[in-house]
DRENGUZA-905259 format. One record per residue (C-alpha): residue in three letters; x, y, z. Coordinates in Angstrom, 3 decimals. Layout:
<site><resn>ALA</resn><east>X</east><north>Y</north><up>Z</up></site>
...
END
This chain:
<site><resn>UNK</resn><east>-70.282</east><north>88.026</north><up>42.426</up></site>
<site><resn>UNK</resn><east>-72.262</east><north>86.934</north><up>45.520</up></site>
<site><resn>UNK</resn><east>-70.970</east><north>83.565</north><up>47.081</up></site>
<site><resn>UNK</resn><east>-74.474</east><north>81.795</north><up>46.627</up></site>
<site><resn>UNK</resn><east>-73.234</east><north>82.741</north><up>42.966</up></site>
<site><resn>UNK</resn><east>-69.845</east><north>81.337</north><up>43.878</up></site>
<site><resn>UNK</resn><east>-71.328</east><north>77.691</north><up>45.361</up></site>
<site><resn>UNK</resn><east>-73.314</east><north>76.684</north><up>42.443</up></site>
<site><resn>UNK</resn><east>-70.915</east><north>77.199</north><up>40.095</up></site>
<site><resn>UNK</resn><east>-68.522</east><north>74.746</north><up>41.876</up></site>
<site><resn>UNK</resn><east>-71.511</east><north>72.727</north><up>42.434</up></site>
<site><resn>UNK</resn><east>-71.583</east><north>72.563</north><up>38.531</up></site>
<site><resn>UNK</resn><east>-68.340</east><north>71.175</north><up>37.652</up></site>
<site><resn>UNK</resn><east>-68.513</east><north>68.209</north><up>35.597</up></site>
<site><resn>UNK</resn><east>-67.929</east><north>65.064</north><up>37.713</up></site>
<site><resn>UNK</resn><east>-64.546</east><north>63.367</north><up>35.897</up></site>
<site><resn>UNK</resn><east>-64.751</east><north>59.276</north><up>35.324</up></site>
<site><resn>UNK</resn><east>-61.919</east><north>57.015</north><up>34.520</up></site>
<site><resn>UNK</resn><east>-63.128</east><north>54.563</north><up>31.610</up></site>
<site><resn>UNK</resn><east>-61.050</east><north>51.383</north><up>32.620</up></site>
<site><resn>UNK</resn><east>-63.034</east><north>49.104</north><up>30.143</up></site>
<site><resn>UNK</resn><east>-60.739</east><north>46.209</north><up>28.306</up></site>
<site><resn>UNK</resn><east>-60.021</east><north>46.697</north><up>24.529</up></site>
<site><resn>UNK</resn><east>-60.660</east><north>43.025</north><up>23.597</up></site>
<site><resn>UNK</resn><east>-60.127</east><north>44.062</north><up>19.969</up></site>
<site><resn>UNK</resn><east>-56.432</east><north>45.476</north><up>20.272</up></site>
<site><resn>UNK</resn><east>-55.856</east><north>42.961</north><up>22.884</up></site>
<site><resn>UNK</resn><east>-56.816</east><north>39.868</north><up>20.550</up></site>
<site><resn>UNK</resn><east>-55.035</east><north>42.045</north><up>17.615</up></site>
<site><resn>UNK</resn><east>-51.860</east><north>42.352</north><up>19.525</up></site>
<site><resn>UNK</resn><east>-51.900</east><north>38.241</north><up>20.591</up></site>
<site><resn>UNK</resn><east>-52.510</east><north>37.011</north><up>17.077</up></site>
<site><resn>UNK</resn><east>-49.515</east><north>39.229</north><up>15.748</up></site>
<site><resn>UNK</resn><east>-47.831</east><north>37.672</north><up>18.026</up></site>
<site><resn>UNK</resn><east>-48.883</east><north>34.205</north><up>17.095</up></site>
<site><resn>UNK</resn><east>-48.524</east><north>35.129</north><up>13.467</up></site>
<site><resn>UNK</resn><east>-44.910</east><north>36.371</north><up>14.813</up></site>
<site><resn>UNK</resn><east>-44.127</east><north>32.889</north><up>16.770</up></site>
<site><resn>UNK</resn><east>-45.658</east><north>30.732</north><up>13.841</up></site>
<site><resn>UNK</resn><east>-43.451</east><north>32.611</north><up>11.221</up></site>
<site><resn>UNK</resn><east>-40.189</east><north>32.012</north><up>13.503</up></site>
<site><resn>UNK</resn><east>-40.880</east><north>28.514</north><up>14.012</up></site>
<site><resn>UNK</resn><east>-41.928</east><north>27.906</north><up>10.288</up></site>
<site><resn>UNK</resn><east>-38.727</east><north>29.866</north><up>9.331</up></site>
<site><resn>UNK</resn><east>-36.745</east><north>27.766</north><up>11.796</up></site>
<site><resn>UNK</resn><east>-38.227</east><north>24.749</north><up>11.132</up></site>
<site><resn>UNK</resn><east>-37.410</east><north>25.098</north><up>6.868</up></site>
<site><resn>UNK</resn><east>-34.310</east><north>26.091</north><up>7.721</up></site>
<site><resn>UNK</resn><east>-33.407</east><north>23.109</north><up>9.762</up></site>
<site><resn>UNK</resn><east>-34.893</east><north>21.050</north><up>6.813</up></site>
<site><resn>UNK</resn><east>-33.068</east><north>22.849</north><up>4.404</up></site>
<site><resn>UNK</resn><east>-29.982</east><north>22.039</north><up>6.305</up></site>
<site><resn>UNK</resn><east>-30.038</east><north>18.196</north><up>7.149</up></site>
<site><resn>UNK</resn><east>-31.255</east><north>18.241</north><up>3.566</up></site>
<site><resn>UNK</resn><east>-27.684</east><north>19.808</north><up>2.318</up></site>
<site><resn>UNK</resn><east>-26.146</east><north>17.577</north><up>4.716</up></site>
<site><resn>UNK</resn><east>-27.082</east><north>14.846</north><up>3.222</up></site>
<site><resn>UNK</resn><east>-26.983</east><north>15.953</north><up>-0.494</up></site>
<site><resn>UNK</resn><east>-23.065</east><north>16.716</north><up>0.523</up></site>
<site><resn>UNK</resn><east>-22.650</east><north>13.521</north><up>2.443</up></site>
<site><resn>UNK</resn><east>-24.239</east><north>11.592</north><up>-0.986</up></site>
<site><resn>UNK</resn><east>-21.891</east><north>13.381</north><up>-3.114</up></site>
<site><resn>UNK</resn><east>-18.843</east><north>12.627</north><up>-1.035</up></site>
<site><resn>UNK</resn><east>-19.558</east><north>9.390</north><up>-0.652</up></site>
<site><resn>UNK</resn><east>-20.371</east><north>8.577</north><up>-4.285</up></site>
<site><resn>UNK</resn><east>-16.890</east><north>10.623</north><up>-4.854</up></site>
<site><resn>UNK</resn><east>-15.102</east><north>8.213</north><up>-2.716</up></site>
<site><resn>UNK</resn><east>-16.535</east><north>5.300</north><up>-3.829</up></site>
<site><resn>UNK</resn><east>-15.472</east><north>6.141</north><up>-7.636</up></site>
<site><resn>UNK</resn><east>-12.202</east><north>7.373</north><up>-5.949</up></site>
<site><resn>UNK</resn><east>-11.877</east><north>3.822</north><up>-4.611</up></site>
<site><resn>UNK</resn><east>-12.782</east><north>2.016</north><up>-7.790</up></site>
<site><resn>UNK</resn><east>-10.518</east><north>4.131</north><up>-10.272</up></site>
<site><resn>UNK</resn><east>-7.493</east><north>3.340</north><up>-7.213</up></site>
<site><resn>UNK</resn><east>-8.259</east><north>-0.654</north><up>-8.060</up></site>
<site><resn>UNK</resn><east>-8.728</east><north>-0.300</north><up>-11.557</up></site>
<site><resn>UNK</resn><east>-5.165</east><north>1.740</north><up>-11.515</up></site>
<site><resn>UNK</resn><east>-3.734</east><north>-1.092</north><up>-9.373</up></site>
<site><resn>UNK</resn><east>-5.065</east><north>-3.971</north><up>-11.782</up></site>
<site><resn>UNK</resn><east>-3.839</east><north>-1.676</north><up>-14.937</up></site>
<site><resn>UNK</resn><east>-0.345</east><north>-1.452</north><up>-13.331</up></site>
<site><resn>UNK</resn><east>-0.506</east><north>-4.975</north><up>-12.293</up></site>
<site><resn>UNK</resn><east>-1.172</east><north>-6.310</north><up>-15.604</up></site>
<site><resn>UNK</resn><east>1.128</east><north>-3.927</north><up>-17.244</up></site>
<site><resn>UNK</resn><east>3.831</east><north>-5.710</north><up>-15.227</up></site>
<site><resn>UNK</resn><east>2.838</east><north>-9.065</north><up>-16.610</up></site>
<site><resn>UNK</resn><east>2.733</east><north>-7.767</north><up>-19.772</up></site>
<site><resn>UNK</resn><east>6.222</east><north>-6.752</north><up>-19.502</up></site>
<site><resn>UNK</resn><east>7.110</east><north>-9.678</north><up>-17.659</up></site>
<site><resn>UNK</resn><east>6.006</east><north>-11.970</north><up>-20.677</up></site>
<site><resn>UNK</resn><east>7.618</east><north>-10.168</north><up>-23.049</up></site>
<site><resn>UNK</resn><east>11.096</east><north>-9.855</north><up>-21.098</up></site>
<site><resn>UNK</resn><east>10.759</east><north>-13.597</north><up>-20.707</up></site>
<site><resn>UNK</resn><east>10.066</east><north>-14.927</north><up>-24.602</up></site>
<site><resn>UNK</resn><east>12.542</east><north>-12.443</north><up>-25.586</up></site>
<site><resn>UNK</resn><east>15.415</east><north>-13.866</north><up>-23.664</up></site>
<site><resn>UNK</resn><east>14.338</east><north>-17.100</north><up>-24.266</up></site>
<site><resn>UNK</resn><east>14.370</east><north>-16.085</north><up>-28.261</up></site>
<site><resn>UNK</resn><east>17.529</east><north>-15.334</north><up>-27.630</up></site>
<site><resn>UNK</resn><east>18.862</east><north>-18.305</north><up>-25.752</up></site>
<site><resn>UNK</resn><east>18.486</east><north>-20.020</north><up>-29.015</up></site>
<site><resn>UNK</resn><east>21.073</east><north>-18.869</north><up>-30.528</up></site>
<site><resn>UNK</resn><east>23.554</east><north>-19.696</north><up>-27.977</up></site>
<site><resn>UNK</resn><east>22.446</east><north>-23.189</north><up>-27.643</up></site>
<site><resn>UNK</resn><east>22.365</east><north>-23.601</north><up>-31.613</up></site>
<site><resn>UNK</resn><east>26.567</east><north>-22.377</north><up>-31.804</up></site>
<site><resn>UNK</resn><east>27.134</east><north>-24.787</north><up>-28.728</up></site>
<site><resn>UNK</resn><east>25.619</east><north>-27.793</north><up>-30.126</up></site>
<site><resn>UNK</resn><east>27.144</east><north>-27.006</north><up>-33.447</up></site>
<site><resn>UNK</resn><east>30.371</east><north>-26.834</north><up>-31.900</up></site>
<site><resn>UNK</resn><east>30.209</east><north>-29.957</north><up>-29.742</up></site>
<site><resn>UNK</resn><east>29.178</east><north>-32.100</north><up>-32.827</up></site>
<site><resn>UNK</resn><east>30.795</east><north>-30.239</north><up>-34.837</up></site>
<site><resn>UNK</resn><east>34.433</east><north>-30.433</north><up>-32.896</up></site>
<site><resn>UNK</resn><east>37.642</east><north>-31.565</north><up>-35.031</up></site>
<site><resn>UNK</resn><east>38.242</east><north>-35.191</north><up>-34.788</up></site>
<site><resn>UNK</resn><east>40.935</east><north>-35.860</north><up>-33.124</up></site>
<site><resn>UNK</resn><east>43.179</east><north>-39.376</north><up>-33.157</up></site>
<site><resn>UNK</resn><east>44.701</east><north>-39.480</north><up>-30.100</up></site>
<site><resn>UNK</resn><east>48.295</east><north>-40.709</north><up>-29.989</up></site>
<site><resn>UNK</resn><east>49.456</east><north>-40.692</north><up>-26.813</up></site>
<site><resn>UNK</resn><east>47.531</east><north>-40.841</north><up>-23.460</up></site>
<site><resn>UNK</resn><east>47.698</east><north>-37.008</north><up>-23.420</up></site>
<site><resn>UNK</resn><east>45.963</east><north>-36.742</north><up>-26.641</up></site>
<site><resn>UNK</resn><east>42.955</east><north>-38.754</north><up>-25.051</up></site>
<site><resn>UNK</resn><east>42.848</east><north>-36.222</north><up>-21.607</up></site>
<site><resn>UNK</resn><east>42.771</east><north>-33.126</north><up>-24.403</up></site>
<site><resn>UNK</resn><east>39.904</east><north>-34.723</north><up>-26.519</up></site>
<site><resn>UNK</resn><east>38.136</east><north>-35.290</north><up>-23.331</up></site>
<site><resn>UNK</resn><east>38.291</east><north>-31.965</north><up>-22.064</up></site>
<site><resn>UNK</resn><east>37.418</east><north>-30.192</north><up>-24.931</up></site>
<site><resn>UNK</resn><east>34.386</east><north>-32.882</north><up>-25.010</up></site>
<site><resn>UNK</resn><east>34.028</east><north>-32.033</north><up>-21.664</up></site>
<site><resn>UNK</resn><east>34.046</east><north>-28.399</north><up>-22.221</up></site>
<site><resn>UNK</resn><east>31.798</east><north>-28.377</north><up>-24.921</up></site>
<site><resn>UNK</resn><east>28.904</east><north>-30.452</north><up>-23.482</up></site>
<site><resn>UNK</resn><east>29.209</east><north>-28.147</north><up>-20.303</up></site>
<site><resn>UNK</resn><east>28.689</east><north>-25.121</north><up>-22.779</up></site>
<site><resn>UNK</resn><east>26.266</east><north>-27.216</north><up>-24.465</up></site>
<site><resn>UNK</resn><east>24.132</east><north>-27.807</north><up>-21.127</up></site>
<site><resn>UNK</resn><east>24.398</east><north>-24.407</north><up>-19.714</up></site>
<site><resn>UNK</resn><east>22.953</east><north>-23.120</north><up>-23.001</up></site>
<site><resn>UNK</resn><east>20.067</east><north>-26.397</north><up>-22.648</up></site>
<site><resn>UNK</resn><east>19.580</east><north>-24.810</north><up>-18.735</up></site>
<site><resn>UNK</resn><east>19.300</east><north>-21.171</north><up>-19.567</up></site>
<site><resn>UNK</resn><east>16.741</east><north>-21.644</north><up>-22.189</up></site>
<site><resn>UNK</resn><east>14.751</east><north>-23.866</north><up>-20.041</up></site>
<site><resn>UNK</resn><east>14.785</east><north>-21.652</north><up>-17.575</up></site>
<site><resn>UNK</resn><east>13.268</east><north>-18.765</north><up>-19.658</up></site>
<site><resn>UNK</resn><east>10.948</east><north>-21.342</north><up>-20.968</up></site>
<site><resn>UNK</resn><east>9.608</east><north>-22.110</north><up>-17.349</up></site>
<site><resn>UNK</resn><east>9.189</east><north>-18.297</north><up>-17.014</up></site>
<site><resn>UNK</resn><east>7.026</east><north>-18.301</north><up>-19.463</up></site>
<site><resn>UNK</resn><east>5.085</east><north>-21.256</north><up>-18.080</up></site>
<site><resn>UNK</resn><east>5.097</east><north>-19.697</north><up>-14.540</up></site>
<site><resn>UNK</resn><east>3.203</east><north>-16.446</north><up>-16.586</up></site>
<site><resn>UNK</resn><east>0.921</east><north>-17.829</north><up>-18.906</up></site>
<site><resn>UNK</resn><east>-2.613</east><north>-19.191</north><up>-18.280</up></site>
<site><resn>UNK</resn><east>-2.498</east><north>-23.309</north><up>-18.967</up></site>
<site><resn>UNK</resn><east>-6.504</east><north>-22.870</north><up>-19.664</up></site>
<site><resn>UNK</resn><east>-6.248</east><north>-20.484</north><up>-22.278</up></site>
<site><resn>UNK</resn><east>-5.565</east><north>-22.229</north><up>-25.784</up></site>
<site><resn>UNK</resn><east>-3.158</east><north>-19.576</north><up>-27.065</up></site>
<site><resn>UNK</resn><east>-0.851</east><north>-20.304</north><up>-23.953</up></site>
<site><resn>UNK</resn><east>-0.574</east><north>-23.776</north><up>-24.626</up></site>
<site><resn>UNK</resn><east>-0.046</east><north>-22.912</north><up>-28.123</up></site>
<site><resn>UNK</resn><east>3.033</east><north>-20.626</north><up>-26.873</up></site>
<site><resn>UNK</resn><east>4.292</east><north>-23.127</north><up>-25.097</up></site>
<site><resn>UNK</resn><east>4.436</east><north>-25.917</north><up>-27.825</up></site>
<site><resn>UNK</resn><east>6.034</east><north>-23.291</north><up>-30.359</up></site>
<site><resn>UNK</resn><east>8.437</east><north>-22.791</north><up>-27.316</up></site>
<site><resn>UNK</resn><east>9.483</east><north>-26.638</north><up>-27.253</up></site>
<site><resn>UNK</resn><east>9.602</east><north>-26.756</north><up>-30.977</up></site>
<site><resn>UNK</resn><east>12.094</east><north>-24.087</north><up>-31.458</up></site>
<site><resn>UNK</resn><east>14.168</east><north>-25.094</north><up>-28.002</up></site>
<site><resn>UNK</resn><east>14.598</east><north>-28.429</north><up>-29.839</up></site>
<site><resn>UNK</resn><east>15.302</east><north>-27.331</north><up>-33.324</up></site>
<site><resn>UNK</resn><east>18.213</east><north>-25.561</north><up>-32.130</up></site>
<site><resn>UNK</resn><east>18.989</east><north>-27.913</north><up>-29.922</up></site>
<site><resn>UNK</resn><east>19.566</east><north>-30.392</north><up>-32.743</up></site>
<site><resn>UNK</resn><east>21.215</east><north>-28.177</north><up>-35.190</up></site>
<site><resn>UNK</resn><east>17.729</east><north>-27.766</north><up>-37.024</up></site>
<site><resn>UNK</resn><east>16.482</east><north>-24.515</north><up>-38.857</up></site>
<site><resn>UNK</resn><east>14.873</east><north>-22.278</north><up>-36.110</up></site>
<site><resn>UNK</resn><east>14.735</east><north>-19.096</north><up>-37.767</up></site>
<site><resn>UNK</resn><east>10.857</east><north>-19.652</north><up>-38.718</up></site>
<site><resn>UNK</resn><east>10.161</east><north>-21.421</north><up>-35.562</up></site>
<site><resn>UNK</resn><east>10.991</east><north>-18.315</north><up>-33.554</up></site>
<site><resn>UNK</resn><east>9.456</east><north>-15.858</north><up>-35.625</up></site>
<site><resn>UNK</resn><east>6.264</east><north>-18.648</north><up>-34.985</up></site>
<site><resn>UNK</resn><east>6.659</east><north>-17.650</north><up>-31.206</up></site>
<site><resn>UNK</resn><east>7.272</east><north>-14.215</north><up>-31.111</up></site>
<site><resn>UNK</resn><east>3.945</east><north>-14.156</north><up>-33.132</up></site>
<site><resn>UNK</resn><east>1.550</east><north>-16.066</north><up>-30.672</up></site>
<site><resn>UNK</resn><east>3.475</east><north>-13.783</north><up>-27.642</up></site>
<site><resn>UNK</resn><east>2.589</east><north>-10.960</north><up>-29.673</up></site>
<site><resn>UNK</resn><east>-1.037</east><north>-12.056</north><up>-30.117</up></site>
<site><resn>UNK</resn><east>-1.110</east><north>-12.810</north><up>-26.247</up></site>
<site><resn>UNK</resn><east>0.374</east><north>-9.487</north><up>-25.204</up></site>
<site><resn>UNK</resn><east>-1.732</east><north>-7.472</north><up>-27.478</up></site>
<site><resn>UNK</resn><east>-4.897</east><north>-9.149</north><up>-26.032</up></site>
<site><resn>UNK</resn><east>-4.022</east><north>-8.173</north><up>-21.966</up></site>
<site><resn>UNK</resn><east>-2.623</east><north>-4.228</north><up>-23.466</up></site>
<site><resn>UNK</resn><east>-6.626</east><north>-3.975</north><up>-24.626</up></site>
<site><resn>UNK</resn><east>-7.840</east><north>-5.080</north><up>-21.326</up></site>
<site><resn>UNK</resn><east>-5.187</east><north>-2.652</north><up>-19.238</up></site>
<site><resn>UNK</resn><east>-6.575</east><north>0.385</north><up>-21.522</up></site>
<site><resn>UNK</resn><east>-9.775</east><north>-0.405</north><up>-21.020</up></site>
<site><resn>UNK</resn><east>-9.190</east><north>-0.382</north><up>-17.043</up></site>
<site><resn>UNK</resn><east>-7.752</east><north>3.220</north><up>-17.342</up></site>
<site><resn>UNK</resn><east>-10.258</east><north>4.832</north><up>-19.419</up></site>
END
């Protein structure tokens, strides 16, 4: 091959361009999968920071409605054990006063009831007045203890409440019966009954506080 052969082949090599040109389609392609990328990851954040405080709170509104019927079943315990007390209390109370009634019946029996006694000498005076003496002292403790049990009554009942008052007057009608020597059987069977009444009443309320 002759050069002149040799220079126009060079001469004919294809001139090589670099096509720099912007693909606007991949490039807009590539930013809104990344917007569609940032907008699910904020969305997703966002829902999930929702969903949270929204737990939160559904937690925090079942712990405090637990503790506020924890509080109220504490007080209605407390008022349940307080009136179970006075229950007990009133019944402790009209029993030993039921019972005081017997003692103060055999006192007064024996103080008017005591042997007579005609006194011959000055000593026989001094031992009829001690065993007077003696008697009446047995006589008035027996008088004290039931009206003490009486006023423990008082102290526990309600004054407003007309089965109170009527415990109270069957009270003074038996203290006196057997105070005077008169039958008290009935008459303390008659108190006992309104006690019951009284005490049966406040055990409905106390169950009904622990159910």
């Amino acid at each position: 091959m002759g050069i002149e052969n040799l220079m126009m082949t060079i001469h004919r090599v294809p001139k090589i361009e670099l096509d720099t040109g912007t693909d606007w389609t991949a490039v807009w392609t590539a930013v809104g999968t990344s917007l569609a990328t940032i907008a699910v990851v904020l969305i997703t954040t966002a829902y999930t920071a929702y969903s949270f405080r929204k737990t939160i709170k559904a937690q925090k509104d079942v712990a405090d409605s637990l503790e506020a019927s924890r509080i109220e079943h504490s007080k209605a315990e407390a008022v349940a054990r307080s009136r179970q007390d006075w229950i007990n209390s009133l019944r402790d109370a009209v029993a030993s006063f039921i019972a005081t009634g017997d003692d103060l019946s055999a006192s007064s029996n024996k103080l008017h009831n005591r042997p007579p006694l005609v006194p011959e000498t000055q000593e026989d005076v001094h031992r009829s007045q001690d065993l007077y003496d003696k008697l009446y002292s047995e006589f008035s403790q027996s008088l004290s203890t039931a009206k003490l049990h009486y006023a423990r009554v008082q102290l526990y009942t309600n004054p407003a409440e007309a089965e109170s008052e009527e415990l109270l007057l069957a009270m003074n009608a038996y203290v006196k019966a057997c105070a005077e020597r008169m039958p008290s059987a009935d008459l303390g069977n008659a108190v006992v009954e309104v006690a019951q009444r009284i005490i049966k009443k406040e055990w409905v309320r106390v169950r009904a506080m622990k159910t």
